[in-house]
N, C-alpha and C positions, 0 to 999 in steps of 0.2 A: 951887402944886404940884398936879401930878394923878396917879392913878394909876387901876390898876382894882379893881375891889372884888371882889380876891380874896384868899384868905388870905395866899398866897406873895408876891404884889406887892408888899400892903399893910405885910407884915412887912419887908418887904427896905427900904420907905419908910421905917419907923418905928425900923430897925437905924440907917441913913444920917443920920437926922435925928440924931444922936448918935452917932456912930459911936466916943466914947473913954468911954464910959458902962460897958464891961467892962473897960477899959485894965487896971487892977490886979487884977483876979478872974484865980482857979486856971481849971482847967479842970472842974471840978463846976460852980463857982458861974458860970460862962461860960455851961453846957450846961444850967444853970437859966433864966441872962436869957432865952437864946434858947427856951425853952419858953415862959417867960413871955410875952415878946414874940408868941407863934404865937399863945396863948391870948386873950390883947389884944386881937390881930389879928379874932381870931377873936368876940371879944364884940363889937364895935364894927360889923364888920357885919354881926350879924344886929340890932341897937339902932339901927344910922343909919336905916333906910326909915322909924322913926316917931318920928324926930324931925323938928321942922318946918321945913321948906325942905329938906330933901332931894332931895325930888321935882324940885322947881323946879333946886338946883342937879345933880343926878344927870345929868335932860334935859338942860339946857344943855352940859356935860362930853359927851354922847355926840353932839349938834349938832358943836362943835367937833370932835371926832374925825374924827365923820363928813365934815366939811368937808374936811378934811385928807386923806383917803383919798380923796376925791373928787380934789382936785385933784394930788393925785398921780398916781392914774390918769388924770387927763386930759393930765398933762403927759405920761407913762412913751405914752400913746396918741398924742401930736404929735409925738414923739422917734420912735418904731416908724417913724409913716407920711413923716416926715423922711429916716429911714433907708433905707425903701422909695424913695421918690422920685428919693434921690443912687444908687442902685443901678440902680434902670433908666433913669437917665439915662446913666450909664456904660456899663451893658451896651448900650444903643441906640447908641453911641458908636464902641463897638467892633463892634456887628453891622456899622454902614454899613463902615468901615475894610475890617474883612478881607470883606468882599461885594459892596461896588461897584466890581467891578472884572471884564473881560471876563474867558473863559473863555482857559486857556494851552493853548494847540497840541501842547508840548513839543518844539517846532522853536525853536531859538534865538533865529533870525534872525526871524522872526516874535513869536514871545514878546517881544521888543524893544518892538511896535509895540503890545500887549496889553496889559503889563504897568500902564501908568499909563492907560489908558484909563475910565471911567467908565459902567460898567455902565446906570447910572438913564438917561445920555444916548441911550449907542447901541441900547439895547432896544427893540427893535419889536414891540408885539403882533400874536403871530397867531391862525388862527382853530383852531376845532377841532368835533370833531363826536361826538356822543352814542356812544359805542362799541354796536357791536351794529347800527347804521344801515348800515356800511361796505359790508355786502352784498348792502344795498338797492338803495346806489347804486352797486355798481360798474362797470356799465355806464356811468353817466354822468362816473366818475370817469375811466375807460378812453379814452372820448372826448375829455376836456378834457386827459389828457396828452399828445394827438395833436396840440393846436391850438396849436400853442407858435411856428409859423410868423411870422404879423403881430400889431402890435399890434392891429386890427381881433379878430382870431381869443382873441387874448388877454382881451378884452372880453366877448366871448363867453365864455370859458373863467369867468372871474370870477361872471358871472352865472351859470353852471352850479352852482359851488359855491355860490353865497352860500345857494342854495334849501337847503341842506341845513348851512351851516355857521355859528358866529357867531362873535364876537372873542370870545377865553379869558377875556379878563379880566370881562366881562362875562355869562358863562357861571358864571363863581366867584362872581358876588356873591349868583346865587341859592340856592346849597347849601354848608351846612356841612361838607360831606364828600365830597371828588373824587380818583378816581384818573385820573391822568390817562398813558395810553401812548403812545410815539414811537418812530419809531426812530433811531439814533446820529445825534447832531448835530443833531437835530428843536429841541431848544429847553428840553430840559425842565429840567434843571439851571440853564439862567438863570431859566428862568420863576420857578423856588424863589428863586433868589438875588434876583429882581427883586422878590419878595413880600417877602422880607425886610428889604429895604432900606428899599423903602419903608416899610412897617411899621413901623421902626425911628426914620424921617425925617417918619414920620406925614403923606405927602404924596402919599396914593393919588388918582388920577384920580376925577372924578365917581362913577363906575360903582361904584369899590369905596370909597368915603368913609366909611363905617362901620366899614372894618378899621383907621382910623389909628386906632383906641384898643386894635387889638392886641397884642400882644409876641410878637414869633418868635424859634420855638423852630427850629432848622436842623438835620439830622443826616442827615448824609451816610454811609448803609451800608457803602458802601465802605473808610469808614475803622474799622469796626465787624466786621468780617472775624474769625471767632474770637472774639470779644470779649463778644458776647450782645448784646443791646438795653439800653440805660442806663435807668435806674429816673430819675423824673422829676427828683431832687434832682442829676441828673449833666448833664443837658439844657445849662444855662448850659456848663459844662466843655467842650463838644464845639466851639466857637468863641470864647468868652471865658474864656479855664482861668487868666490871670492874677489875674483879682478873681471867678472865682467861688467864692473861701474867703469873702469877704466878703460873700455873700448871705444877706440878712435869712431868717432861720428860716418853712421854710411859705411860703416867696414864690412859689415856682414852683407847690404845689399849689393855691394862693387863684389865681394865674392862671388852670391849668386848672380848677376848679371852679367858679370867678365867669363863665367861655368869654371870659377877655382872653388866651388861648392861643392863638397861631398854631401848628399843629404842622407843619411840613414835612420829608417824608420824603422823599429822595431815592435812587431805585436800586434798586429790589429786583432788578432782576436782577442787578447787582454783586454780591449775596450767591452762596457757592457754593449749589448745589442740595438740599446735604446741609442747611442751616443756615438753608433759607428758611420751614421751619413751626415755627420754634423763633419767627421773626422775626415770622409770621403770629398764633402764640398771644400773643406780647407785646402787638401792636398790638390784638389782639381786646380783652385784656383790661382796657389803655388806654382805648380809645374807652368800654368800659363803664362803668368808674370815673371816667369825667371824659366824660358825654357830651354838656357845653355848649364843648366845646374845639373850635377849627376843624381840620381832619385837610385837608392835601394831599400825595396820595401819587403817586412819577415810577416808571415802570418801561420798559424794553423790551418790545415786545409777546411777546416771546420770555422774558422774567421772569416770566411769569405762565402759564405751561403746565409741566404733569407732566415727570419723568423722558421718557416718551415724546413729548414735542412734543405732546400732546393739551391742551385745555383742562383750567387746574388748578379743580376745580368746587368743592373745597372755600373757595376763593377765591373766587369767583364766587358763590357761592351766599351768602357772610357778607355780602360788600359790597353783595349787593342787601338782605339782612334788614336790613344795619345804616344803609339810604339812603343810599350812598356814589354817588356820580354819575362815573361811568366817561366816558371822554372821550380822545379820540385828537386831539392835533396835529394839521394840516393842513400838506401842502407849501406853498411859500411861493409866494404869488399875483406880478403882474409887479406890481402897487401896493405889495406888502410888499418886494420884493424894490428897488425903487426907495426906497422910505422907508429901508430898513435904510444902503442905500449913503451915504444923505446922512445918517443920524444917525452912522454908524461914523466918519464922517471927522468930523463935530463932536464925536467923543467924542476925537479925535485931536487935533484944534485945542483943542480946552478941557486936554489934557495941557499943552499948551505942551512940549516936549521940543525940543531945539535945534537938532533935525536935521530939523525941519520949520519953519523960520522964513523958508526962504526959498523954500518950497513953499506955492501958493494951494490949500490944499488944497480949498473951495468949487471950484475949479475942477476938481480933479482929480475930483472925486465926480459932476460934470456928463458927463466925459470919456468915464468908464467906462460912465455910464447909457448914452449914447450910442451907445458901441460892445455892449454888452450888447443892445443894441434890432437893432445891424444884422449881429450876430455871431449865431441862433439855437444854431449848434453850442456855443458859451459856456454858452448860459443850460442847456442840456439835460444841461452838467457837473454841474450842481448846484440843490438844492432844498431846503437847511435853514441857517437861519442861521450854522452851524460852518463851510459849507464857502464860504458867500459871504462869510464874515469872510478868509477866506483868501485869497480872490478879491481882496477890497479890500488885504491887507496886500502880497500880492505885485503888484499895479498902481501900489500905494506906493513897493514899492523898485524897480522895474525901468523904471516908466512906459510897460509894455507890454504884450501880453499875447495869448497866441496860445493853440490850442484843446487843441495837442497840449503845449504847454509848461505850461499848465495842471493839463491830466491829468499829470503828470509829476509835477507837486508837491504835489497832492491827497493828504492822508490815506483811507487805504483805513477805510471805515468801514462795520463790518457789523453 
């Protein structure tokens, strides 16, 4: 038997060891044992430390304890980080599910073709350029929208940009904090969704191999409308709301504060105007309290200017204090605009859907480059992945495709 060598302990030891020793006593003679018994209690140990072997047995007694506590906490520590483990394997689970998948039109017939597609396949990286440069070059940008004629011309045009432009994804590997502007149908909402997936699938290209040990966090403003900015414990909810009751206590702020945080913000100009320095203090005060977290933020270049259309400087002036690396999309090169074509129909063929079985779709995606090459008025419809996703779903269903029937079904995107 062990106990502690305390009075209360010891006495409650010594009640139990006998516990029918008052059976027949009043209640005086009861409320006497139990004095005696304290008193007992109470001589025995201050007399045990000098009797011999105490010491010896006392250590040993507090060994064993100690053992025991130990390996309790290490078990209660394997169960914790067990618990961690099965949670963001589920939440990765669920990121890929609801995020690999292309962006919806809200055209029906189209959304057909979108709907089982796979985001990771058809994503084409593009380039983009340091914000603030735009005005360096817009003369040479000016120029290269002119050369849209031959592919010779088009070669030319490439080489123009590259001087000033690089691939995004490789532009992200070097800073922990990017805002990145477009405008409608530019790319920027895949771009988040394409970081998160990945992130999630842990199966970033070279460039960015370092983020497969991150967790993305996705929140999309737009659905944030009224709402205020979510506190970090609500982050999971915003796309895994079925099992985010069941996240491990502290999980999300040990993400952000260890920087296995991916934070991707999508939208600020989705917010109304009235509600976007409420959105601005939030994030200010985020990146401060968590500033090993990785921060990618998407706007309209029209999200980020005053009431007056002037630059919003209060903005401007945080994201430089706080190294944020500003960056503007690029329109899409005739090399991007070629890759996109043949990944969007492989992301179409890997759907398997049963209304293309007996469509080469390889071939169709050869068909279009083709006509796209000798059609210039085509390519001059459009210049952001949204619109040439459109371009491919309607050559899908019609297997044709003309300049004005095009413009016809184009989404007016401003």
């Amino acid at each position: 038997m062990s106990f502690s060598l305390d009075v209360k302990s010891l006495t409650l030891n010594l009640r139990n060891a006998y516990p029918e020793a008052c059976k027949h006593f009043n209640r005086n003679e009861t409320a006497l044992y139990e004095r005696m018994l304290e008193e007992v209690s109470r001589g025995i140990i201050e007399v045990a430390p000098q009797l011999q072997g105490f010491t010896l047995a006392a250590t040993t007694e507090s060994l064993q304890r100690l053992e025991e506590i130990i390996d309790h906490f290490q078990t209660s520590k394997e169960q914790s980080q067990r618990d961690k483990n099965e949670f963001e394997r589920k939440y990765r689970q669920v990121i890929i599910r609801e995020l690999d998948r292309m962006e919806m039109f809200g055209l029906p017939r189209m959304d057909d073709f979108t709907a089982q597609q796979s985001l990771s396949i058809a994503y084409v990286t593009l380039s983009a350029i340091q914000h603030g440069r735009e005005e360096q070059n817009q003369q040479a940008e000016i120029i290269s929208r002119r050369l849209t004629e031959e592919i010779a011309v088009h070669v030319q045009q490439e080489k123009i940009t590259s001087l000033h432009t690089s691939p995004v994804d490789e532009t992200l590997a070097t800073c922990r904090r990017i805002v990145i502007r477009g405008g409608a149908g530019a790319g920027k909402s895949t771009l988040l969704q394409w970081l998160a997936v990945r992130a999630a699938k842990q199966d970033f290209p070279p460039a960015l191999a370092p983020w497969n040990r991150l967790i993305p966090f996705f929140i999309r403003l737009r659905s944030l409308v009224d709402k205020g900015f979510p506190t970090p414990e609500e982050f999971p909810k915003l796309i895994a709301r079925n099992i985010a009751d069941t996240m491990p206590k502290g999980w999300v702020h040990q993400c952000l504060e260890e920087g296995y945080a991916l934070v991707l913000i999508d939208g600020v100009d989705e917010l109304p105007r009235n509600q976007r320095q409420d959105f601005f203090d939030a994030l200010a005060n985020l990146v401060a309290d968590f500033p090993y977290a990785r921060y990618v933020v998407t706007s309209r270049p029209a999200g980020l200017k005053d009431g007056q259309g002037e630059k919003w400087q209060d903005w401007e002036t945080w994201t430089e204090q706080a190294q944020f690396l500003n960056l503007s999309l690029q329109s899409m090169s005739p090399t991007d605009i070629e890759q996109f074509i043949s990944q969007w129909h492989e992301a179409l063929a890997a759907a398997r859907r049963s209304e293309d079985q007996q469509i080469n779709l390889q071939s169709r995606a050869t068909d279009l480059k083709r006509l796209l090459r000798q059609r210039p008025e085509l390519r001059r419809l459009a210049t952001t992945p949204l619109l040439y996703a459109m371009i491919c779903a309607l050559y899908r269903e019609r297997g044709e495709i003309s300049a004005y029937r095009t413009y016809q079904a184009l989404p007016r995107v401003h």
